[in-house]
PLY file of the C-alpha trace (Angstrom):
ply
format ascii 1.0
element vertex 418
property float x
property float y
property float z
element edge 417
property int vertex1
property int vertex2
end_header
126.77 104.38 92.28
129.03 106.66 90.14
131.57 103.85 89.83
128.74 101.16 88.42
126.83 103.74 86.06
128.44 106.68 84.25
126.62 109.76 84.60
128.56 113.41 84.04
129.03 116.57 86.66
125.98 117.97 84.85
123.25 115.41 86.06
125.21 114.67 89.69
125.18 118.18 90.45
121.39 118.71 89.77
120.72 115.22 91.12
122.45 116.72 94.71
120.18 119.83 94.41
117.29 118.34 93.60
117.76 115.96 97.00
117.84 119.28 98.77
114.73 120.99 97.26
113.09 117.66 98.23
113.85 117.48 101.91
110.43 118.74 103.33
108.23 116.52 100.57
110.83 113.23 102.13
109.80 114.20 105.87
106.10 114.31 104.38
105.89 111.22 102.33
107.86 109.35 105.01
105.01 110.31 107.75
102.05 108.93 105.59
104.03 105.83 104.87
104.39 105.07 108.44
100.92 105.84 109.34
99.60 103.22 106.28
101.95 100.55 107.29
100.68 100.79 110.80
97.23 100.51 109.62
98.01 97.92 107.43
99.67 95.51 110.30
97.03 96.12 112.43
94.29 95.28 109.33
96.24 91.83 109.32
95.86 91.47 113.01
92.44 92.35 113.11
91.42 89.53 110.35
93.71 87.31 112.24
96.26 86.35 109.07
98.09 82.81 110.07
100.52 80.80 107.83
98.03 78.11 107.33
95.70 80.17 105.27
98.76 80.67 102.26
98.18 77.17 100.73
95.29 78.54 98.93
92.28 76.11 97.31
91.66 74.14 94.34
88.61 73.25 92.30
85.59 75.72 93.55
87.13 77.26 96.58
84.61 76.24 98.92
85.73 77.97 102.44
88.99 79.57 101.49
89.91 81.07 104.97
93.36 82.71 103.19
90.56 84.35 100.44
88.46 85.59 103.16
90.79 87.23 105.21
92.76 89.03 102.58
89.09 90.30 101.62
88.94 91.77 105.78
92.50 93.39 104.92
92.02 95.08 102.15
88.39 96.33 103.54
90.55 97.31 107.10
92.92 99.34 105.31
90.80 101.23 103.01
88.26 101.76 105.32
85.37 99.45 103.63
82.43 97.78 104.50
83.97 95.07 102.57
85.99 94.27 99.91
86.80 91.34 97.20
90.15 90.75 96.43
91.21 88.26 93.12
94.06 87.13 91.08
91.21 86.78 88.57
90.97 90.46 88.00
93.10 90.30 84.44
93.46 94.39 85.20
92.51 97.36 87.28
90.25 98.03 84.32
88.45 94.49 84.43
87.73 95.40 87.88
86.01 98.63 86.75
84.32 97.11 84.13
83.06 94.39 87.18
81.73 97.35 89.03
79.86 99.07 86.17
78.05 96.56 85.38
77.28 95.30 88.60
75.35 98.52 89.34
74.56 100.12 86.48
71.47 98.67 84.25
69.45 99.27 81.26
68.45 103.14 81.28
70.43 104.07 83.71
72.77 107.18 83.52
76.41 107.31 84.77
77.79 110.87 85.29
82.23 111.01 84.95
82.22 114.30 86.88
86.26 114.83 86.04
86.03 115.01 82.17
86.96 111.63 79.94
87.93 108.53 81.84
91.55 106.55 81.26
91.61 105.37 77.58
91.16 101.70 78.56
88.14 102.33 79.64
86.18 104.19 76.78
85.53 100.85 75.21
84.06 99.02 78.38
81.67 102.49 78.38
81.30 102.58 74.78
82.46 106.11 74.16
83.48 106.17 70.90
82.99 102.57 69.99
80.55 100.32 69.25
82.25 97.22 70.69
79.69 94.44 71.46
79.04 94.22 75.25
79.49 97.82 76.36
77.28 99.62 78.35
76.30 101.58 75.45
75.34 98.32 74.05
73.34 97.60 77.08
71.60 100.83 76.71
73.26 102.77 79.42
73.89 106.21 79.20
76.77 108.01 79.59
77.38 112.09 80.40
80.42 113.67 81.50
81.53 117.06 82.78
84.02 118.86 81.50
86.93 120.45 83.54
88.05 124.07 83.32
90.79 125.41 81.38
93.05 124.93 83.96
92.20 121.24 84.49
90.73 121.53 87.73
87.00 119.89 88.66
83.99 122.46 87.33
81.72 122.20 90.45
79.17 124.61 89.19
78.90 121.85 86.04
78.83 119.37 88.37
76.02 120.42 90.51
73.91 121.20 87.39
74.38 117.60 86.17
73.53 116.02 89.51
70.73 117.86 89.84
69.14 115.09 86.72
70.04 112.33 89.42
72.61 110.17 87.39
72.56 106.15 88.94
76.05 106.53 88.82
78.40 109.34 89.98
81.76 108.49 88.38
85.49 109.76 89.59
89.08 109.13 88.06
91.22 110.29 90.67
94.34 109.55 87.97
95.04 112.15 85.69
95.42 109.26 82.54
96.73 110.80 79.43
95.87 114.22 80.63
97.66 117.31 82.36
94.97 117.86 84.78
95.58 117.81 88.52
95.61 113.94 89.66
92.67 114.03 92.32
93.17 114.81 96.56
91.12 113.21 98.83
90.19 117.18 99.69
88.53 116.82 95.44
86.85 113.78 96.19
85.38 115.00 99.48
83.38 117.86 97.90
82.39 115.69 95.29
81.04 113.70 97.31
79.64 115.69 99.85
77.74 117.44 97.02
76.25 114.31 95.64
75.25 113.35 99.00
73.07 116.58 98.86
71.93 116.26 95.56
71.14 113.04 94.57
71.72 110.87 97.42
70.54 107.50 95.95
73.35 107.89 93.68
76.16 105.53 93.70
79.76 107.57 93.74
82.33 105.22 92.33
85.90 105.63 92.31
88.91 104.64 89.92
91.30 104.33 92.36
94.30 103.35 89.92
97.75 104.84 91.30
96.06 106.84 94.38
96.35 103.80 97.13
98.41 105.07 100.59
99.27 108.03 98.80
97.29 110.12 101.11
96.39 109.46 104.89
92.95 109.32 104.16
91.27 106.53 102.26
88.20 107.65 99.68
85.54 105.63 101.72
85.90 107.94 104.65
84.69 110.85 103.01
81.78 109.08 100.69
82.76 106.87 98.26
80.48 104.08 97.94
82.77 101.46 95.68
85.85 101.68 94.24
88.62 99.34 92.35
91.56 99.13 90.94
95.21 96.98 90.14
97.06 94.50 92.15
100.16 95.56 89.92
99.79 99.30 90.64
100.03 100.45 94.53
98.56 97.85 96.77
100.13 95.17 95.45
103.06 95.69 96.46
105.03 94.93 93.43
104.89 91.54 94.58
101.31 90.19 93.70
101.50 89.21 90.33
98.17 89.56 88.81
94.69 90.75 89.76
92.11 93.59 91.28
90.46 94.28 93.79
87.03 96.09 94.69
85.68 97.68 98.10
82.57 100.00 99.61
79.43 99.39 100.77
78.76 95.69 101.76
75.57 95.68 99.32
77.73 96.94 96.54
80.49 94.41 96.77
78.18 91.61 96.45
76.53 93.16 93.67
79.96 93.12 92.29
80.84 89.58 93.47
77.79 88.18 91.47
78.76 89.48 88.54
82.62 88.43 89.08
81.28 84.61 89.49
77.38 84.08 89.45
74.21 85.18 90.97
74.01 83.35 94.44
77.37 82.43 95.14
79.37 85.38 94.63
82.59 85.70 96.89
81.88 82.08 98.00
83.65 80.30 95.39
87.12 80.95 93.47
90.04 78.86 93.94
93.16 80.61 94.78
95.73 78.55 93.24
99.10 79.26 94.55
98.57 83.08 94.90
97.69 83.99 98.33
101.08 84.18 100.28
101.87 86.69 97.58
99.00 88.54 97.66
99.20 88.97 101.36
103.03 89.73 101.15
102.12 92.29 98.57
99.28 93.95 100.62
101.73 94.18 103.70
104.84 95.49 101.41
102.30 98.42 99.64
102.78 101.52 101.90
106.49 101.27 101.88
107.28 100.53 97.99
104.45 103.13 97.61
106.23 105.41 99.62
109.53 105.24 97.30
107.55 105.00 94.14
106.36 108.47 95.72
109.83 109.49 96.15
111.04 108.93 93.09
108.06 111.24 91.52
108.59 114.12 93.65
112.43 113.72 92.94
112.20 113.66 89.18
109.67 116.76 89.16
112.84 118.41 91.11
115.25 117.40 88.50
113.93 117.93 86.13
112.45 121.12 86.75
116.37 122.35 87.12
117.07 121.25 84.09
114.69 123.59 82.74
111.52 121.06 82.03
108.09 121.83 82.45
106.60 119.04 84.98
102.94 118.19 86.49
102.92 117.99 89.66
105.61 120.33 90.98
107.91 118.39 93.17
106.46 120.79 96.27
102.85 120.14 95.42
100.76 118.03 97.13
99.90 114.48 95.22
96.83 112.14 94.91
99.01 109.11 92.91
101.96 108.12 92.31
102.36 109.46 88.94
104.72 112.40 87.12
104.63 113.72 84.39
107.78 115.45 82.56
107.06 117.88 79.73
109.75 117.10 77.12
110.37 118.68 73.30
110.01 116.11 71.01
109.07 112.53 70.53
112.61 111.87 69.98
113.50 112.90 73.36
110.24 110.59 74.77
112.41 107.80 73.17
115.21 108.84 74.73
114.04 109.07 78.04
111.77 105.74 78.39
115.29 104.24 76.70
117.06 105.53 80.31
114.43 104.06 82.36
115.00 100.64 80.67
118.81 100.93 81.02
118.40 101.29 84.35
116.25 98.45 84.99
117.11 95.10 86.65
115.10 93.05 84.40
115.77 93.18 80.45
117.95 96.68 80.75
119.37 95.83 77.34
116.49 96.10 75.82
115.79 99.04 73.33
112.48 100.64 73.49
110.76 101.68 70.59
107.08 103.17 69.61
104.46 100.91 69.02
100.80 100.60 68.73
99.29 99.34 71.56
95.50 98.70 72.49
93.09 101.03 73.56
95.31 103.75 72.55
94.68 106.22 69.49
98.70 106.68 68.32
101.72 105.23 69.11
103.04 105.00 72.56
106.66 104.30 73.92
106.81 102.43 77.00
110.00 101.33 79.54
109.42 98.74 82.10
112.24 96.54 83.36
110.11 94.71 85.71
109.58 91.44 87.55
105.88 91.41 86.63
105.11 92.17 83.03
103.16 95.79 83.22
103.55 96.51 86.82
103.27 100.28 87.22
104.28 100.45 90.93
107.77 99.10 89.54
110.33 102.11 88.16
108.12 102.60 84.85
107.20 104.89 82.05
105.25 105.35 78.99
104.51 108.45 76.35
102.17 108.91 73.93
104.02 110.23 70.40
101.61 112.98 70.24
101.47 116.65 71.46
102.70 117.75 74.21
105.09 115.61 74.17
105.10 114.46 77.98
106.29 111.07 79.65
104.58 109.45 82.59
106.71 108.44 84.76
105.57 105.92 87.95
107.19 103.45 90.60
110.12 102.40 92.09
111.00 99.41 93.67
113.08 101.67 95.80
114.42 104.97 95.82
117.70 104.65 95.32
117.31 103.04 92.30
114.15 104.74 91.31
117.26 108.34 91.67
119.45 106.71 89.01
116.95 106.11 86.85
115.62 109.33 86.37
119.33 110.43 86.37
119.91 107.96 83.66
116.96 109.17 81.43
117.70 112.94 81.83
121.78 112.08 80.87
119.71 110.37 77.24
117.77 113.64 76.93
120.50 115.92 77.93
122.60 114.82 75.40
120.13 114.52 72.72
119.80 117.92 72.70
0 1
1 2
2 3
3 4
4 5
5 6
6 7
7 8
8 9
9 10
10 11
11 12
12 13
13 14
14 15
15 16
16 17
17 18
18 19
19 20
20 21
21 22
22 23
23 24
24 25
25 26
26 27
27 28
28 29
29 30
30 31
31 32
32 33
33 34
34 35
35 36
36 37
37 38
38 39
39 40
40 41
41 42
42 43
43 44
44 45
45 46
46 47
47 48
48 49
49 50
50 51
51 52
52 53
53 54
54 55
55 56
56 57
57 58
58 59
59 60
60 61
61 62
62 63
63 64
64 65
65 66
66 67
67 68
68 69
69 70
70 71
71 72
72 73
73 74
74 75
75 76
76 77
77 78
78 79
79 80
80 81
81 82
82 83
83 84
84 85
85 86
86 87
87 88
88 89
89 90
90 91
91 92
92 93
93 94
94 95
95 96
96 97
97 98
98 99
99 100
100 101
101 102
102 103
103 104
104 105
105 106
106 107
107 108
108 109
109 110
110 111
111 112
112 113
113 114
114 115
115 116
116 117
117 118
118 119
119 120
120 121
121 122
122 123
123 124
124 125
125 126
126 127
127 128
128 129
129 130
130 131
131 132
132 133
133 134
134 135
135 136
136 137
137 138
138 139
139 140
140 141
141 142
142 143
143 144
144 145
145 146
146 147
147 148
148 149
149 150
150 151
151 152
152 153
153 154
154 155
155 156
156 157
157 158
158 159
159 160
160 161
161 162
162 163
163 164
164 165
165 166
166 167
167 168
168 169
169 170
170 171
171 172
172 173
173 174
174 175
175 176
176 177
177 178
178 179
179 180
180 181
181 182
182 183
183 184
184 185
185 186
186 187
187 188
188 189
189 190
190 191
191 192
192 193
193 194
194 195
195 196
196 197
197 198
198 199
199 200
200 201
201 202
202 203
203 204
204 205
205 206
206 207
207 208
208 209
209 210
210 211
211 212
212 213
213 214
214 215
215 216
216 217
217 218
218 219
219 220
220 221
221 222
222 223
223 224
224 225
225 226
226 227
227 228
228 229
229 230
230 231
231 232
232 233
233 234
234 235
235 236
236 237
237 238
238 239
239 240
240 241
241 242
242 243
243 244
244 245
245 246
246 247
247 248
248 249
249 250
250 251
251 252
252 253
253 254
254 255
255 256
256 257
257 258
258 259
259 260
260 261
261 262
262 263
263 264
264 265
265 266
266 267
267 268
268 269
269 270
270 271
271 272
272 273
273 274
274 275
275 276
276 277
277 278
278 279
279 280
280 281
281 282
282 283
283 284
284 285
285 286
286 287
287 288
288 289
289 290
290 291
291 292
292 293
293 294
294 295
295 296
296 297
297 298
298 299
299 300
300 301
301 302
302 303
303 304
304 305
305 306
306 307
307 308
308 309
309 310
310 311
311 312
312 313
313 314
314 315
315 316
316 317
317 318
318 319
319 320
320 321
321 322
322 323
323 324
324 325
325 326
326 327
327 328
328 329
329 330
330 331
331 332
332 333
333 334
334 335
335 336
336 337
337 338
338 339
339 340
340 341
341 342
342 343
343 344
344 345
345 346
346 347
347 348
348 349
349 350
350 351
351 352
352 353
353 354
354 355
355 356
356 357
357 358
358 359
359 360
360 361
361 362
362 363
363 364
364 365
365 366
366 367
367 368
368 369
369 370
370 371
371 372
372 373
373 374
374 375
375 376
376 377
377 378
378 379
379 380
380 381
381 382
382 383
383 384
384 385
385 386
386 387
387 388
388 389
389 390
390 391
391 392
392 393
393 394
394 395
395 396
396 397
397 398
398 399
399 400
400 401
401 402
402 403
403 404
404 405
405 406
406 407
407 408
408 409
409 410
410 411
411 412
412 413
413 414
414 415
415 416
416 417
């Protein structure tokens, strides 16, 4: 690659280090990825996927066999009751904000057990806001619970708050714009097995953003009633190009399809345009590009780390999404390093990055994303708040080898910034 891109002895020499730390995580990552593709052919054979059903429907999408079965997919391989799958999801966040309010009504209480949700979020709650058509606005409460000082889950807090039987238990398994831990499937478990003994009627909800085929285990088995998330994050495979998706309980779903469409027809209509050969290709493709997405984390953290950067997870640690964060100096060198990641991009590399407000956000943020959907995370990506502690989150790869040079690329920016 040396004679395409120039990077110095300094970088190449880590870069061949940091491939050798990485070793056992490889033989690791590589073993889950085979065991989710598996399960992912077989959740096609199972809802019996033919080439017929990619023409997709028109008009009101009155028996849309292609829309059904991806539905019996994506509820195989996350181990659902059911599941409803759209290109009319505009974001993993509209496919929250679907969930919330299909479950939660006036008076009721919903519980975030891991501290503040995702900033994109707040406003659908109403924390801090006052925008019309919140929850807050529908006169739902919201609690939270903080973490400790070392970011992990406070399960003493979190039994205390149960015991007031919240409607809704609430779980980011994403860190967001936070240092804390990203969540395991172990952290979910004894959240939910704790709510289960507490307050049983209690709906546990998930943000699954960033977490899909990470693990072997999918949130449903151990409890979770409903979760959601993006079709341009993990399980779409970097090929769908819009949409969400939602899955648990069979009850909950349709409570979620009614308020997606209408009361009574739910997951019965929708027209799928021109969008389900994608969306299947993109389901089938998700443990594999998630797989070098995780790759390209754990290989960074190593880099990095030798180059004498603080970084969240540790390249040996264990991982619950695809996401990294790097601990940099300044918010010059944030600039610096998103500019690599563009550089190295196969869409728009000659583009320059520079800080902007963006919304939802509370300063500034620099972003890099060469992609072939506009956003996608599960493409080579990064973005960076300008604002103490200076750290860039770093997620995707269409591949690993090019995922490598990225990094690579953004470390030569920041090296020689210095």
């Amino acid at each position: 690659m040396y004679r395409f891109f120039n990077v110095d002895h300094r970088i190449r020499s880590a870069s061949e280090k940091a491939l050798e730390m990485c070793r056992e995580q490889f033989e690791r990552i590589d073993s889950i990825r085979e065991y989710n593709q598996i399960k992912m052919l077989k959740a096609f054979q199972e809802a019996r996927v033919s080439e017929s059903m990619f023409g997709g429907s028109s008009g009101y999408g009155y028996d849309d066999r292609g829309r059904d079965a991806l539905d019996a997919v994506y509820a195989y391989a996350f181990d659902a009751e059911d599941a409803l799958v759209r290109h009319n999801f505009v974001s993993g966040t509209h496919a929250l904000a679907v969930a919330l309010f299909a479950v939660l009504r006036p008076g009721d209480t919903m519980l975030s057990v891991a501290s503040t949700p995702y900033d994109t979020i707040r406003g659908t709650i109403g924390i801090n806001s006052n925008y019309s058509g919140s929850l807050k606005d529908f006169g739902i409460n919201y609690e939270e619970v903080d973490l400790k000082e070392d970011g992990s889950l406070d399960f003493d807090a979190i039994e205390k708050k149960l015991s007031e039987k919240p409607r809704m238990v609430y779980i980011q398994r994403s860190r967001g714009y936070e240092l804390r831990p990203s969540l395991l499937y172990a952290d979910i478990k004894k959240i939910c097995d704790l709510s289960k003994r507490i307050t049983p009627e209690s709906v546990i909800m998930l943000d699954n953003c960033y977490g899909e085929f990470v693990e072997l285990e999918s949130p449903h088995k151990c409890g979770v009633d409903l979760m959601g998330g993006s079709m341009i994050k993990n399980p779409g495979g970097a090929i769908a190009r819009t949409g969400g998706y939602i899955s648990g309980r069979r009850d909950l779903v349709e409570m979620a399809a009614f308020r997606l469409t209408t009361p009574g027809t739910g997951k019965e209509l929708g027209a799928t345009l021109d969008t389900l050969r994608e969306m299947f290709l993109g389901a089938y493709n998700a443990p594999h590009i998630t797989g070098e997405a995780v790759k390209t984390a754990v290989f960074s953290a190593a880099l990095f780390e030798l180059l004498g950067f603080g970084t969240t997870p540790a390249y040996n640690e264990e991982r619950g999404d695809i996401i990294q964060v790097l601990k940099l100096s300044s918010a010059d060198e944030l600039v610096e390093f998103c500019r690599g990641i563009q550089a190295a991009s196969p869409v728009d590399s000659f583009v320059v990055p520079e800080p902007s407000d963006m919304p939802g956000y509370d300063c500034k943020v620099v972003m890099a994303s060469g992609s072939f959907t506009l956003g996608s995370s599960i493409e080579l990506s990064c973005d960076a708040p300008l604002r103490p502690p200076y750290a860039v989150w770093l997620q995707g790869a269409h591949d690993f080898d090019a995922g490598k040079l990225g990094i690579m690329l953004a470390a030569q920016r920041v090296i020689d910034h210095k």
